[in-house]
C-alpha positions in Angstrom: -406.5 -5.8 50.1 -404.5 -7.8 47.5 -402.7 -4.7 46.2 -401.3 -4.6 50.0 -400.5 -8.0 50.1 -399.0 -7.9 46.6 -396.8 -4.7 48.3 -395.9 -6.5 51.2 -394.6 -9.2 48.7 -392.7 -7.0 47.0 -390.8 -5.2 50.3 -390.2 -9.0 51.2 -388.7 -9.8 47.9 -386.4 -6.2 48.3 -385.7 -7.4 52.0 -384.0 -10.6 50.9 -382.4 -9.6 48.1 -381.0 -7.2 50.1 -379.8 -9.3 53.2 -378.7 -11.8 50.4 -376.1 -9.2 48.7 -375.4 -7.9 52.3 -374.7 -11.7 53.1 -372.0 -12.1 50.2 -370.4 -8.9 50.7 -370.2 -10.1 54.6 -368.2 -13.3 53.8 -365.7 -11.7 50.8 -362.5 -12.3 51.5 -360.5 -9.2 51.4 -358.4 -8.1 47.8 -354.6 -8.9 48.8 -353.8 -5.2 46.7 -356.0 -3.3 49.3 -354.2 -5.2 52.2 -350.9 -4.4 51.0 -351.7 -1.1 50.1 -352.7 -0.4 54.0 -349.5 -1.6 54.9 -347.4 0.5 52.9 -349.8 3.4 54.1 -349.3 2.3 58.4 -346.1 0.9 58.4 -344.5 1.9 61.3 -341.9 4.5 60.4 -339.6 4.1 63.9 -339.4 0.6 63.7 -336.9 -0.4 61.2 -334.9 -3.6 62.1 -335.9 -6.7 64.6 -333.5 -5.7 67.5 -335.3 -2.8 69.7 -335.9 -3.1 73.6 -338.5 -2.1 75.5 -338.0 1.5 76.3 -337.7 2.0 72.5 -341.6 1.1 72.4 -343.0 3.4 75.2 -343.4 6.3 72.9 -345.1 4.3 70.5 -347.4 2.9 72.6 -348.2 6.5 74.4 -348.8 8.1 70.9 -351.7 5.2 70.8 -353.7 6.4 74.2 -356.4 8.6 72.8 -357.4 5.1 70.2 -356.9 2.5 72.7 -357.3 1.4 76.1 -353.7 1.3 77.6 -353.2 -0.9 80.4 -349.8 -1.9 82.5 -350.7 -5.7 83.6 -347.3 -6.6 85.6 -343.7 -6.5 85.6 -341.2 -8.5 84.4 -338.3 -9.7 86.6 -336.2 -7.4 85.8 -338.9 -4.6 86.9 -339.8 -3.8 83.4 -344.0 -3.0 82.2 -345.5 -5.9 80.4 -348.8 -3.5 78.7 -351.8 -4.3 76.9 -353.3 -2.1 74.2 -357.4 -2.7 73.9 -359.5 -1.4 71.1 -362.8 -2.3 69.7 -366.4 -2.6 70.8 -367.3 -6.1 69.5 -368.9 -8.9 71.2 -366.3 -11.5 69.8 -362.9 -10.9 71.8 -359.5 -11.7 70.2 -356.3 -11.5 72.0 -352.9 -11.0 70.2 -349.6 -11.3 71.9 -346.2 -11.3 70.9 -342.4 -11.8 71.9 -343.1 -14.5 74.4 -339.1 -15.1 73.4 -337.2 -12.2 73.5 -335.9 -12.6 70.6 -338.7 -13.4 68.0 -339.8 -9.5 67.4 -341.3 -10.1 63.8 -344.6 -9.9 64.6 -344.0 -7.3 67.3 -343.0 -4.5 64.6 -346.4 -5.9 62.3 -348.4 -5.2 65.3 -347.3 -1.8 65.6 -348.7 -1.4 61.9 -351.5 -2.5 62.6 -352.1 0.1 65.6 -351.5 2.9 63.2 -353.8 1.7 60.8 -357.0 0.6 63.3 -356.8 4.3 65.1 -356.5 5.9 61.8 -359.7 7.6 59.8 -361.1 9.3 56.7 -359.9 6.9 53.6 -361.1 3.8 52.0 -360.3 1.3 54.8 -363.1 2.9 57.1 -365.7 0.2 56.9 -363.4 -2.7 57.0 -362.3 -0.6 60.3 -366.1 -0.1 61.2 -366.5 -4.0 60.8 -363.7 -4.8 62.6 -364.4 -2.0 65.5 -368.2 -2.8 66.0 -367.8 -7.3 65.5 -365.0 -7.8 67.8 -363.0 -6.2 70.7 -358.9 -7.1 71.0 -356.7 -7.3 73.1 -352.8 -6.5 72.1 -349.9 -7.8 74.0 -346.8 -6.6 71.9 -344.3 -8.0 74.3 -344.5 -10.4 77.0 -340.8 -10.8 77.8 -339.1 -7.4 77.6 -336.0 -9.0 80.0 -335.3 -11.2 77.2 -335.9 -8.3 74.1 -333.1 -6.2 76.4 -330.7 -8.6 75.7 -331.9 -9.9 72.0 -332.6 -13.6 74.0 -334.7 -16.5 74.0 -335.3 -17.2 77.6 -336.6 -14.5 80.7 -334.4 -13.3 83.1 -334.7 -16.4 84.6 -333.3 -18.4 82.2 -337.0 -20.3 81.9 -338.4 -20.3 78.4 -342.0 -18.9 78.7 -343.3 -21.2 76.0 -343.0 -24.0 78.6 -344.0 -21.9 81.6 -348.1 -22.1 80.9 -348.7 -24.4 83.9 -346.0 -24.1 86.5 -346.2 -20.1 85.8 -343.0 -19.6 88.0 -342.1 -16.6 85.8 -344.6 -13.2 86.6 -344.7 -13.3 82.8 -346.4 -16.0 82.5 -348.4 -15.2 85.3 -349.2 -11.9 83.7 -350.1 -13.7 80.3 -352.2 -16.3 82.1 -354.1 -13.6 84.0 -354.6 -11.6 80.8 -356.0 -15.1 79.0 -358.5 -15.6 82.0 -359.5 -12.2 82.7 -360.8 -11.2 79.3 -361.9 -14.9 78.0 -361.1 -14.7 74.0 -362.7 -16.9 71.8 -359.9 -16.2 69.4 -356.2 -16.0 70.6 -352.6 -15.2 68.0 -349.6 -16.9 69.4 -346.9 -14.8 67.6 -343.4 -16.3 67.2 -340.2 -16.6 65.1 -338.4 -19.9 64.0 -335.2 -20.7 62.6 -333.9 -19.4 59.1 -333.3 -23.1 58.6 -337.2 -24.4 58.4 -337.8 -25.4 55.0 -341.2 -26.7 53.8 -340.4 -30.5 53.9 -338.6 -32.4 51.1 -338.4 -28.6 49.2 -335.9 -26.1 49.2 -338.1 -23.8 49.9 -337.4 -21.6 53.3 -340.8 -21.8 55.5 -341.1 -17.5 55.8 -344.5 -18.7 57.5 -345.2 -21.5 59.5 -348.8 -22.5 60.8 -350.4 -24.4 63.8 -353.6 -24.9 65.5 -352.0 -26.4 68.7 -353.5 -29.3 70.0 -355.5 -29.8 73.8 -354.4 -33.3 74.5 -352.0 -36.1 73.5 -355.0 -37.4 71.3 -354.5 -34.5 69.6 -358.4 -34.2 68.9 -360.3 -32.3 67.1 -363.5 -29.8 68.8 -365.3 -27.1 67.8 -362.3 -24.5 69.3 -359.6 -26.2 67.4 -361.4 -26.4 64.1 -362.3 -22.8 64.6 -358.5 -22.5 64.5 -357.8 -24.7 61.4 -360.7 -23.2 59.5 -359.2 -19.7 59.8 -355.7 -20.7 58.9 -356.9 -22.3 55.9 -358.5 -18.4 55.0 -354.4 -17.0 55.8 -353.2 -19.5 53.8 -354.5 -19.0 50.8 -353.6 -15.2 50.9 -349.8 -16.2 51.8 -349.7 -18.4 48.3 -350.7 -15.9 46.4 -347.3 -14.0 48.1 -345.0 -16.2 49.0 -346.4 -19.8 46.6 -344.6 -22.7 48.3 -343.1 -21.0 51.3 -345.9 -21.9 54.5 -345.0 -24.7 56.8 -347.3 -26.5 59.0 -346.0 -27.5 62.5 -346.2 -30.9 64.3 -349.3 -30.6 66.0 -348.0 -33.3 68.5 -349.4 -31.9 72.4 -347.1 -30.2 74.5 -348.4 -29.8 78.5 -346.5 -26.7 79.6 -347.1 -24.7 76.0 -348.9 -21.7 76.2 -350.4 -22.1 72.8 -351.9 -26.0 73.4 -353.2 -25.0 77.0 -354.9 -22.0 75.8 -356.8 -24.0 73.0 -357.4 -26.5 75.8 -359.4 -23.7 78.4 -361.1 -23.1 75.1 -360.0 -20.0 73.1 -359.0 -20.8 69.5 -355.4 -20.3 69.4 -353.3 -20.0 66.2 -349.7 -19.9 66.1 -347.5 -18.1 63.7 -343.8 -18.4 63.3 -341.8 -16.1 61.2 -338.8 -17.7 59.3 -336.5 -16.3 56.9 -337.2 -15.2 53.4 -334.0 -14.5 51.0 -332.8 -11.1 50.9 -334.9 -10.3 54.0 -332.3 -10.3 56.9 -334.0 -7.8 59.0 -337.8 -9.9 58.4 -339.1 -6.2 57.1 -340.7 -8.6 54.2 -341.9 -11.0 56.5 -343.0 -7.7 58.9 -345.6 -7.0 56.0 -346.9 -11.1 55.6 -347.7 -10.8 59.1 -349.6 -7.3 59.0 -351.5 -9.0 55.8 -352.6 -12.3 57.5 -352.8 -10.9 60.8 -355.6 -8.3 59.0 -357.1 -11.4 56.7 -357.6 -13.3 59.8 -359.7 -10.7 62.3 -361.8 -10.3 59.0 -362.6 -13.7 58.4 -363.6 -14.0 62.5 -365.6 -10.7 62.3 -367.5 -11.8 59.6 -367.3 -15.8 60.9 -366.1 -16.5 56.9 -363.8 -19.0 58.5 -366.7 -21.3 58.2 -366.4 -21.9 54.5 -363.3 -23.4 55.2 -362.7 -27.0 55.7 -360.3 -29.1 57.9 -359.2 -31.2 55.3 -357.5 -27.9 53.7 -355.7 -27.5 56.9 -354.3 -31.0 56.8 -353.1 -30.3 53.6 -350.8 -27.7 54.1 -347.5 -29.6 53.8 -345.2 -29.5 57.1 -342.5 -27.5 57.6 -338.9 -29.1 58.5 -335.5 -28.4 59.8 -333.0 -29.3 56.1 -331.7 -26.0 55.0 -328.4 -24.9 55.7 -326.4 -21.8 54.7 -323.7 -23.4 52.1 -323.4 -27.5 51.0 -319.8 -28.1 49.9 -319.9 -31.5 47.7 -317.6 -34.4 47.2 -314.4 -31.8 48.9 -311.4 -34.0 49.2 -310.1 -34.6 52.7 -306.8 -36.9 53.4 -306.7 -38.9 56.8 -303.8 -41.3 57.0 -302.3 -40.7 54.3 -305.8 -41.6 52.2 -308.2 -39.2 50.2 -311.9 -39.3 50.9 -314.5 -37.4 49.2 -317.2 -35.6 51.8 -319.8 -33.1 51.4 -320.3 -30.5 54.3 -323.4 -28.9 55.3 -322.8 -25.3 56.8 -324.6 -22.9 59.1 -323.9 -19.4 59.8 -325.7 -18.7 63.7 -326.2 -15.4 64.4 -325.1 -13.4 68.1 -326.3 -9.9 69.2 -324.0 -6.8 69.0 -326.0 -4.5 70.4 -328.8 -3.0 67.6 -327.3 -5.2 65.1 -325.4 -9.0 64.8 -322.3 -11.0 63.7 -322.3 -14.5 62.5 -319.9 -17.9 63.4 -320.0 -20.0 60.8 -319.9 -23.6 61.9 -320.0 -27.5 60.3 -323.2 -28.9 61.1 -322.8 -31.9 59.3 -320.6 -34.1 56.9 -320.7 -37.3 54.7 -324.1 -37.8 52.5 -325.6 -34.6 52.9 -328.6 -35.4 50.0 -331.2 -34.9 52.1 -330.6 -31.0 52.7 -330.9 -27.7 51.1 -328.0 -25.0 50.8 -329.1 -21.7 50.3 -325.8 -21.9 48.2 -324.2 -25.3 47.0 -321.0 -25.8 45.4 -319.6 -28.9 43.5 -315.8 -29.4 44.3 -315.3 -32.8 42.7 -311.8 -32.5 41.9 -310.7 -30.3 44.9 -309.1 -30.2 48.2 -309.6 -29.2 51.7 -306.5 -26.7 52.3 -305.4 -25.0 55.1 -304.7 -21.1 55.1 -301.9 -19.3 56.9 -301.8 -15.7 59.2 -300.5 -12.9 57.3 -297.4 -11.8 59.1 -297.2 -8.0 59.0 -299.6 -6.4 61.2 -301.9 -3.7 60.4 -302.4 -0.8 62.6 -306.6 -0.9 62.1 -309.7 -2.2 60.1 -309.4 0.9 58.2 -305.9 0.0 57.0 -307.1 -3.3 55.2 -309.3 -2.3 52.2 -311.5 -5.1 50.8 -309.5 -5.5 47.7 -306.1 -6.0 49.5 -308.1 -8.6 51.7 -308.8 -10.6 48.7 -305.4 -10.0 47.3 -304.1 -12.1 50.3 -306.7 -14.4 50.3 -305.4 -15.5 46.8 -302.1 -15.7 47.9 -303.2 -18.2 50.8 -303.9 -16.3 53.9 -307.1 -16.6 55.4 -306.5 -14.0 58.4 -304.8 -10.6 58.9 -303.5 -9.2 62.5 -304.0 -5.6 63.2 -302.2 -3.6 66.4 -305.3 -1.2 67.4 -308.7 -2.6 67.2 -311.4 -4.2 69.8 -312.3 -7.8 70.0 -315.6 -8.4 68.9 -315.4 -5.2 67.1 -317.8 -5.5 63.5 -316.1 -5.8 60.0 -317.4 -6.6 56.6 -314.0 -7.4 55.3 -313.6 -11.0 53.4 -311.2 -12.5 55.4 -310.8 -13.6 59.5 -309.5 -10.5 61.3 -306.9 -11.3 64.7 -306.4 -8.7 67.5 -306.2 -10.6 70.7 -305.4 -14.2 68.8 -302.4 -15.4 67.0 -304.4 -17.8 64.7 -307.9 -18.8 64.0 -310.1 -22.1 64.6 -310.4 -24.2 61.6 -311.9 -27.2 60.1 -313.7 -30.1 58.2 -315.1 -32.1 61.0 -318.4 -31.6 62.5 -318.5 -28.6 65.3 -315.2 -26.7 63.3 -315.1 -23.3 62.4 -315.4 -23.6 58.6 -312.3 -21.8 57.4 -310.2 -23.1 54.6 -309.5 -23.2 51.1 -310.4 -25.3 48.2 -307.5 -26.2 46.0 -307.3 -28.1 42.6 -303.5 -29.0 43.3 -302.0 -25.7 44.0 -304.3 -23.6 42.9 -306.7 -22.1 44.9 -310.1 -21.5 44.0 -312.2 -21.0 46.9 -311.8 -19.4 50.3 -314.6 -20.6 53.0 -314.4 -18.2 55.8 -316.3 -18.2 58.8 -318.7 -20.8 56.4 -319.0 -17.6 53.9 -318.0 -19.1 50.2 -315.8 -16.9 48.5 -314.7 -17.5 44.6 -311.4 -16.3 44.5 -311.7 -16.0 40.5 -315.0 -14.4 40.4 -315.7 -12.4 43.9 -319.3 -11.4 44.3 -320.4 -8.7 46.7 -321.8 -10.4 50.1 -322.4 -8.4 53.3 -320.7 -10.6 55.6 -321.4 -9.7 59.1 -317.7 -10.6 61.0 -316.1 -9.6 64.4 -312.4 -8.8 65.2 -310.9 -11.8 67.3 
């Protein structure tokens, strides 16, 4: 009798050992290496830049219908299909959905990753699949406003931004979004967005890529046990992102907003997390950024299948520094300007905004601000102590196309003081890389110092010239470095 009790001890002992080693492989948090390795492995090959509509995605989605559950859930205003991809078996439901704002596609492309890789089968990302497939069931919304995507905008056909359309719900997208949210109750929800280029993470110079929320229910902006469910898992993203991108997450002003999407959903009680994609250097197309979302995105319905969110705390969240709005494209400091006769020294902050031109963009460069500008952040900063603001003249001979102007002989007249070349034959609006302002249905070009001006004009010590700033691009007439400037003809 005490040889089976002494047996039974034994088994016990094995049994929690066991559930113990179980337990701490449950709450690992997953090697950044293996994450980014899946990415590289189910990136999607047809997405390759941020501007695609929604008839590019159709055969994307259909090539998904034999891994998930494919459902059209409305139109659009425009008549367009608004569709849901399901997958998973779990008790713990997550919904994802993305491109509220038409043009904020970011996460849209990581989401496309990550269908590849969940339907996939056969390598060494089959249990973290298995978790993932048997803990939770999701729910993918890869673009609510495909009126918007069409035309690479913000706002719905409408003209109503979505993001404030939660309550109201005059738009059928938000209607649609609504119905999704109340139809298949998550207890976890991924608000995806894009923000500025400009966000920096505050009193740095360093560009918030990713910015972070946990939206609040009500002006109190109170914590429950939904909210902290959201904080908690953020915390988990976090700490993957610095070991990426050290420095570069932002945390949004979690002050309440009624007609948000993202607050009301935490307020009828599904955790909601919000992620905005912001610029990263070098990354103009957000195909970087595209692979921080696929990583986090993955580290987060890990950390909610296995609940490992919970060895989080709130104060971490709190202590993820905000984000702010003090970068700007070029800082021009202490340029001379002369107004009545008198010289004044001035630095000039400098944006570059970005329009659509069909699959790809142009940029007008424009002065944001002038006088002390210490308290931003140029992603290129000059010191002109010593020079002038300059005007620049219209080359008088006309060229017969873009293809008669070489980039050399642009920068030849730049030197000699011509900041803009005519040509006979050419298209307004038409794209050009060259380095200089290009004139086809215009005799001269805007220009300017003063806030709102088109920043074109040189920088002069006496005669000389030494810089050319055109359409806000800096250009070192001395020492020209390759830039891909993205112009139009005007």
């Amino acid at each position: 009798m005490k040889r089976n009790q002494f047996s039974l001890f034994l088994l016990f002992l094995v049994f929690i050992i066991g559930c113990k080693t179980a337990n701490e492989e449950k709450f690992e948090s997953l090697d950044t290496p293996f994450l980014e390795s899946a990415f590289e492995r189910f990136k999607e090959p047809a997405i390759t830049h941020r501007r695609f509509k929604q008839a590019d995605l159709q055969p994307l989605i259909q090539k998904h219908q034999n891994s998930f559950q494919i459902t059209e859930l409305g139109k659009s205003v425009e008549g367009r299909s608004i569709t849901s991809l399901d997958w998973g078996k779990g008790s713990t439901k997550v919904m994802l959905w993305s491109q509220m704002h038409g043009n904020e596609s970011t996460a849209t492309m990581a989401l496309f990753d990550l269908f590849n890789f969940l339907e996939a089968s056969g390598d060494e990302f089959d249990s973290l699949r298995s978790l993932l497939k048997t803990s939770l069931s999701l729910k993918f919304i890869p673009m609510i406003n495909p009126d918007g995507a069409e035309v690479f905008q913000r706002r719905n056909a409408l003209d109503i931004d979505l993001n404030r359309d939660a309550i109201s719900q005059i738009s059928p997208e938000a209607v649609i979004l609504k119905n999704a949210r109340d139809s298949f109750e998550p207890e976890f929800g991924f608000n995806l967005h894009d923000q500025q280029v400009y966000y920096n993470v505050v009193n740095t110079a360093k560009q918030a890529t990713i910015s972070v929320l946990a939206p609040a229910y009500n002006y109190e902006t109170e914590i429950n046990e939904v909210r902290g469910r959201a904080m908690k898992t953020i915390v988990g993203m976090n700490r993957l992102l610095q070991e990426l991108i050290p420095g570069q997450v932002g945390k949004y002003d979690d002050a309440f907003e009624p007609r948000a999407f993202g607050d009301n959903i935490q307020k009828w009680g599904t955790s909601t997390i919000l992620i905005e994609s912001g610029g990263y250097v070098g990354d103009p197309e957000k195909q970087y950024i595209r692979k921080l979302n696929f990583l986090i995105i993955l580290n987060a319905l890990h950390q909610i299948s296995t609940q490992s969110y919970e060895q989080h705390s709130i104060d971490e969240y709190f202590a993820i520094p905000d984000n702010d709005l003090q970068l700007v494209d070029l800082i021009i400091k202490e340029m001379q300007v002369e107004v009545e006769g008198k010289k004044f020294p001035v630095d000039i902050a400098i944006r570059r905004r970005e329009s659509n031109a069909d699959s790809t963009f142009y940029v007008t460069g424009n002065v944001e601000d002038l006088g002390d500008m210490q308290v931003y952040f140029g992603f290129e900063e000059i010191d002109a102590t010593g020079l002038s603001f300059k005007e620049g003249k219209v080359f008088e001979q006309e060229f017969e196309n873009l293809a008669a102007i070489s980039s050399e002989e642009a920068m030849e007249l730049l030197r000699q003081g011509y900041l803009g070349v005519k040509i006979k034959n050419g298209k307004p609006g038409e794209l050009h890389q060259l380095p200089i302002l290009v004139l086809q249905s215009k005799k001269d070009f805007n220009f300017g110092w003063k806030t709102g001006s088109s920043p074109n004009f040189f920088l002069a010590e006496g005669d000389l010239l030494k810089y050319a700033i055109v359409n806000g691009y800096l250009i070192d007439l001395e020492n020209p470095e390759e830039q891909v400037l993205k112009q139009r003809v005007f």
